[in-house]
C-alpha positions in Angstrom: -184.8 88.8 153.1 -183.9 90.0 149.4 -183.5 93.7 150.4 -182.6 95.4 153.7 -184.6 98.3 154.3 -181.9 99.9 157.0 -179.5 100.3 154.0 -181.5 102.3 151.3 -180.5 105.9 150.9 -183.6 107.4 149.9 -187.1 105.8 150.9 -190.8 106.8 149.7 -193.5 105.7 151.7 -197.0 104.9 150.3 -199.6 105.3 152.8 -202.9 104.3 151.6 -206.3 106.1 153.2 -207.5 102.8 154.2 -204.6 101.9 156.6 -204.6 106.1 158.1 -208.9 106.4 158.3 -210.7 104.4 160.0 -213.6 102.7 157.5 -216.6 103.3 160.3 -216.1 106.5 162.3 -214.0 108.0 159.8 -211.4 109.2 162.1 -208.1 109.2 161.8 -206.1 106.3 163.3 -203.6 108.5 165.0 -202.1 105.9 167.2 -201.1 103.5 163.9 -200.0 107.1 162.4 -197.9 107.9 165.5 -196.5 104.2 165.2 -195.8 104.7 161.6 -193.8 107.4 161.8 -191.5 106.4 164.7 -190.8 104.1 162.3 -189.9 106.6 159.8 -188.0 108.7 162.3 -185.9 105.8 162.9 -184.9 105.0 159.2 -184.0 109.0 158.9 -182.0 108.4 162.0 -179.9 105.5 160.5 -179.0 108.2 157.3 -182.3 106.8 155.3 -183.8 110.1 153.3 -187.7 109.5 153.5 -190.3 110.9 151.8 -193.7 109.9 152.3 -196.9 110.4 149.7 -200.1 109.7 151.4 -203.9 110.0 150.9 -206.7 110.5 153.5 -207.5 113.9 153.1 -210.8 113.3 150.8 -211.6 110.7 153.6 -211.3 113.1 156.3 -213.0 116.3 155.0 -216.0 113.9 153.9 -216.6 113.3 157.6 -215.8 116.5 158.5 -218.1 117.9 156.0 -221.4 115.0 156.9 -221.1 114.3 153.2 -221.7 110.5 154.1 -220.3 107.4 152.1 -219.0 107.6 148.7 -219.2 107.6 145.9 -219.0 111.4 145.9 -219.8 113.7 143.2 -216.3 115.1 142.2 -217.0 118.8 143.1 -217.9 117.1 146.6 -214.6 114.8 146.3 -212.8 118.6 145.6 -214.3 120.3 148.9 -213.5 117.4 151.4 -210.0 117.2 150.0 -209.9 121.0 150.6 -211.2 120.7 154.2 -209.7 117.4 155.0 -205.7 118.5 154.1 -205.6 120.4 156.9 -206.3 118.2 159.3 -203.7 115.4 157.1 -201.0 118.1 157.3 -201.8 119.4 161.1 -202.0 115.1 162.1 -198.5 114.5 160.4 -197.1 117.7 161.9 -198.0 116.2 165.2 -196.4 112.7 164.6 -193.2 113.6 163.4 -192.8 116.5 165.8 -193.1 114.2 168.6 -189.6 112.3 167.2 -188.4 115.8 166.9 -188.6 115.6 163.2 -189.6 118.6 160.6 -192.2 117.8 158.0 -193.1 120.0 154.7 -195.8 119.6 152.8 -196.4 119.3 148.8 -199.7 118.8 146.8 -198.9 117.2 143.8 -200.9 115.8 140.6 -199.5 113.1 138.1 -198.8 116.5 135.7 -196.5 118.2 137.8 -194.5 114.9 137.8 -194.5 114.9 133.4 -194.2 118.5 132.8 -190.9 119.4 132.4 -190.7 122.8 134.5 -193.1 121.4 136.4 -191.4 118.7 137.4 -187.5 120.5 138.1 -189.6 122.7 140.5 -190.9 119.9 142.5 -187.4 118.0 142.3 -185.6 120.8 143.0 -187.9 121.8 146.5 -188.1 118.0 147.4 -184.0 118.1 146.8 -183.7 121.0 149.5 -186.2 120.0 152.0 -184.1 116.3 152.1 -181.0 118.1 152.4 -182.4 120.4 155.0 -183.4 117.3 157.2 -187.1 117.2 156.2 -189.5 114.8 155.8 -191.8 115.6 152.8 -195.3 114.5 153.0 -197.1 114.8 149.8 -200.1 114.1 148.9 -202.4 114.4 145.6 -203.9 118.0 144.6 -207.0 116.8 144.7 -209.0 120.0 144.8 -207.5 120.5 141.4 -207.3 117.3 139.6 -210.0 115.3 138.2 -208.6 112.1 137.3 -206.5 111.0 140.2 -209.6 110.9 142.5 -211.2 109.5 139.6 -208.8 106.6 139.3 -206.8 106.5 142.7 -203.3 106.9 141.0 -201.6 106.9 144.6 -199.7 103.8 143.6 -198.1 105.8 140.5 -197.7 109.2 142.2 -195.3 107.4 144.5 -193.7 105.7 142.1 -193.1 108.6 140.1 -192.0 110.7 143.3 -189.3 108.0 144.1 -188.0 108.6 140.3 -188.3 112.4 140.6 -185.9 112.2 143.9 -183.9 109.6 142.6 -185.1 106.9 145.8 -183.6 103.6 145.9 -186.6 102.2 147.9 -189.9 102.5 147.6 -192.4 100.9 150.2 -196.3 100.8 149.3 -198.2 99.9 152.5 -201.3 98.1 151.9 -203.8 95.9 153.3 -202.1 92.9 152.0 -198.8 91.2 152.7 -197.3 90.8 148.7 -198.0 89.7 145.3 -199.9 86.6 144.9 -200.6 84.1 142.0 -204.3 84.6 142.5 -206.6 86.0 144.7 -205.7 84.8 148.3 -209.2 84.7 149.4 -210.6 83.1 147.2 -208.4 80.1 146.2 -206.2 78.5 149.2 -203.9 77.6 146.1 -202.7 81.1 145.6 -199.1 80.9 145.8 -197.1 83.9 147.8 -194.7 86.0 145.1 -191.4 86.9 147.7 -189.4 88.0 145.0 -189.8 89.6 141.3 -186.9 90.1 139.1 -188.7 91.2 136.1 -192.3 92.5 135.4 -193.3 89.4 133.0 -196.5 89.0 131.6 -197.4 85.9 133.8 -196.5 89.0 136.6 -198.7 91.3 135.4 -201.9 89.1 135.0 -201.6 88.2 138.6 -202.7 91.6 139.2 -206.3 90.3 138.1 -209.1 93.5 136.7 -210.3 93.6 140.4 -210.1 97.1 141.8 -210.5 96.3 145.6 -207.5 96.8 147.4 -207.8 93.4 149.9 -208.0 91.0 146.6 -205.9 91.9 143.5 -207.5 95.0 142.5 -205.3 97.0 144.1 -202.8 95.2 142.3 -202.9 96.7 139.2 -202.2 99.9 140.1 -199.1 98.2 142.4 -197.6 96.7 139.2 -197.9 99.6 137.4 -195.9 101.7 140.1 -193.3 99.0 140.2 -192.9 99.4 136.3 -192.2 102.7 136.7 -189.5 102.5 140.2 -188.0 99.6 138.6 -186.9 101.7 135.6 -185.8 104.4 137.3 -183.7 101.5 139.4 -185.9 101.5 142.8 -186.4 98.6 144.7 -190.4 98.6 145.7 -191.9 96.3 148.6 -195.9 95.7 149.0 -196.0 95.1 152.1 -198.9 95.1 154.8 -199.5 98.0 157.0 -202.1 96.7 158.7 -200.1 96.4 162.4 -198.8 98.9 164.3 -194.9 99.6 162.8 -195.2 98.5 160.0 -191.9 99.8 158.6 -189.7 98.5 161.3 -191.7 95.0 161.0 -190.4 95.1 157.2 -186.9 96.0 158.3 -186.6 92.6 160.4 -187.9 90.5 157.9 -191.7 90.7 157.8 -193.2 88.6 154.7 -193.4 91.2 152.1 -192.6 90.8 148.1 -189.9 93.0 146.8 -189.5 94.2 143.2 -185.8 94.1 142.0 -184.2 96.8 139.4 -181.4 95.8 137.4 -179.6 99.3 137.8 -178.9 101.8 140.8 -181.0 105.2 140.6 -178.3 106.8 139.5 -177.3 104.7 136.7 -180.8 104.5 135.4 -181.4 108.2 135.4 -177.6 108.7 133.3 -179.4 106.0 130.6 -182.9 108.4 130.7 -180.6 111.5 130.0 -178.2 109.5 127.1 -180.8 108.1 125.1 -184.9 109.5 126.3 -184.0 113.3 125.4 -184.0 115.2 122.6 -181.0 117.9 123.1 -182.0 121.2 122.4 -178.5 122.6 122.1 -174.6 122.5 122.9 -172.2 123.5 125.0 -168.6 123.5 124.2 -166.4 122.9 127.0 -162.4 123.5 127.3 -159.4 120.9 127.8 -159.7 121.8 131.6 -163.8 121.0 132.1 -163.3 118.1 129.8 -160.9 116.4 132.2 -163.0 117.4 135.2 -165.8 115.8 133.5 -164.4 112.5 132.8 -162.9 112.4 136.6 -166.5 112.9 137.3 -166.7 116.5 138.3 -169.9 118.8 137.1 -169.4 121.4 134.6 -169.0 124.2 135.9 -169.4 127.9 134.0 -166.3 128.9 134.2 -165.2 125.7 131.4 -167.8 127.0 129.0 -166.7 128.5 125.8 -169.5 128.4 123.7 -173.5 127.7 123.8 -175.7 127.3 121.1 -179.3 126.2 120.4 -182.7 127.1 121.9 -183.0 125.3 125.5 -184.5 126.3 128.6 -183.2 125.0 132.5 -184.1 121.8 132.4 -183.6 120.7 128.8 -181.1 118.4 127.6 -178.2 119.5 126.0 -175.2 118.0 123.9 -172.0 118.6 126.0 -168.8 119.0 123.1 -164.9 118.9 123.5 -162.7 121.6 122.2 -163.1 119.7 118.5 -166.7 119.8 119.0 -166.6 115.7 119.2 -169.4 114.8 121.6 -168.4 113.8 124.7 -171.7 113.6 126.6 -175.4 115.0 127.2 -176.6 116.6 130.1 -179.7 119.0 131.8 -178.9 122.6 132.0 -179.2 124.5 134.9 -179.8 127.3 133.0 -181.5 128.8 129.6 -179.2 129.8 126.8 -179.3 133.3 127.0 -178.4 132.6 130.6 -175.7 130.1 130.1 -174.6 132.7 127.3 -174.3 135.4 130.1 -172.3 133.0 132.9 -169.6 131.2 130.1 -166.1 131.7 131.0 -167.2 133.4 134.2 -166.9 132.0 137.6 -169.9 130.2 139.8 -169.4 133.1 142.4 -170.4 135.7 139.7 -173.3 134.1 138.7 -175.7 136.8 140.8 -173.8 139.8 139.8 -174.5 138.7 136.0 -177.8 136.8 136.1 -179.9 139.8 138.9 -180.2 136.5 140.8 -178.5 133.1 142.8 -178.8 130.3 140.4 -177.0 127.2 140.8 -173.2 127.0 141.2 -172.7 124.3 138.1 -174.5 125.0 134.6 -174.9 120.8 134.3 -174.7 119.0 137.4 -172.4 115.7 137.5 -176.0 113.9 138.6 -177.8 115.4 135.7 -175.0 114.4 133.2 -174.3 111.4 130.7 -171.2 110.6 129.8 -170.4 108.7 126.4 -167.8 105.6 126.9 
């Protein structure tokens, strides 16, 4: 076993409708559910984070609604989501309380994870309910978005979920065990895939055009999620969720294939913030936050002698030395006629000069690059 899932720090699972609805009644399969998330429960009570993005709420509200099978007009797709989230959220509620564990609940689209204030709001609320001791269960907006229920980006959401909380595992539960060279069920050649180091192009093509989840269909969508964890330096597993525990089968060695990054979350998000962003401004920093810097401290206001530029929270900014030599980039906590207001001052007067209780550092050490 390449990975052991006991000894990730943050965890996203992928549960897919067709493992949580049943394909002929349409009900939900709450005794795999209740399975599923003892198993989640138990990762969270080793010191795993997890967060968990699911679907089955279009699923549900269609049989709740007698709409029949799909394909479903998309205003149709819309009103069973609306009517079937309630019963998602109320069924998870009820399978994590019994472990004694707290759930919250987020509805998400693929935009809130690419616009910018979009996506610090979501980070920031997933952030707190994980340090809170909440499970997040998110699932797509779908009575909003058009595309996603379109395409069934579920695959990618989580993928871009585990980035956005900085995960170091990411488990997609499927109806298959792994990757395989071709179609299992259709050529008894197909070799299994335990292990990928990098996305090659022979990888990719195993994905097939397919879009049905048992053969390779679901594939493609599978690679393009691990593209995406793999560069924010997430492990990923697909792995089959077919049994009851699924999670704790994976953590004893069940057959899955696991996806390998070649950097830890948190150095892949420092290379994102060094060379993906355009910095909108500067801050200029004195002898004292330098040093805290480099011994790998945040900046806080107080070390701030200067700001220029035109950012907003959330944008990138140069980070200067007394010269003005640059000695990193970093995300500000704060716009610049805010961090204009706090310089010099001290993280407990922040509310007194702001009107409200922003964050204690203006560039958190997570959220800042160093140069070497």
């Amino acid at each position: 076993m390449s990975v052991d899932l006991r000894k990730l720090r943050r965890i996203v699972v992928k549960i897919g409708s067709s493992l949580l609805v049943d394909s002929e009644s349409g009900a939900l399969r709450r005794d795999w559910l209740a399975a599923v998330s003892e198993d989640m429960a138990e990762l969270k009570a080793g010191g795993s984070d997890v967060v968990v993005v699911t679907s089955g709420a279009i699923a549900l509200g269609r049989t709740a609604l007698g709409l029949g099978p799909p394909p479903l007009r998309l205003e149709e797709s819309q009103a069973a989501a609306a009517c079937g989230q309630i019963v998602l959220a109320h069924a998870y509620r009820e399978a994590f309380g019994a472990q004694g564990v707290a759930v919250g609940q987020i509805l998400l689209t693929i935009g809130d994870t690419e616009e910018r204030r979009r996506y610090l709001n979501a980070r920031n609320t997933l952030s707190t309910l994980l340090k809170l001791g909440v499970v997040p269960v998110i699932n797509e907006n779908d009575t909003v978005a058009t595309s996603e229920i379109r395409f069934g980006d579920n695959d990618r959401l989580a993928a871009r979920v585990a980035a956005m909380v900085s995960a170091d595992g990411l488990v997609l539960l499927s109806d298959i065990d792994g990757l395989y060279s071709a179609d299992p069920s259709a050529d008894p050649a197909a070799r299994f895939i335990p292990e990928v180091a990098r996305l090659t192009p022979e990888i990719m093509a195993m994905a097939g055009a397919a879009r049905s989840e048992i053969s390779r269909g679901g594939m493609v969508t599978k690679l393009d999620a691990a593209r995406v964890a793999l560069a924010a330096g997430c492990h990923m597993a697909i792995a089959s969720g077919l049994a009851a525990h699924p999670l704790r089968a994976l953590a004893e060695g069940a057959r899955c294939t696991w996806f390998l990054p070649e950097a830890n979350p948190g150095t892949a998000r420092k290379r994102w913030i060094a060379g993906s962003l355009k910095p909108m401004g500067s801050v200029t920093v004195d002898d004292g936050a330098a040093r805290a810097l480099a011994a790998g401290k945040s900046l806080l206001p107080a070390g701030v002698t200067a700001v220029s530029g035109s950012f907003e929270r959330g944008d990138a900014v140069l980070v200067k030395a007394p010269d003005g030599s640059e000695i990193g980039r970093g995300l500000s906590a704060y716009s610049v006629a805010d961090a204009a207001r706090i310089k010099g001052h001290h993280s407990g007067e922040i509310e007194a000069l702001l009107g409200y209780r922003g964050r204690e550092e203006l560039i958190h050490r997570d959220d800042l690059a160093l140069r070497r």
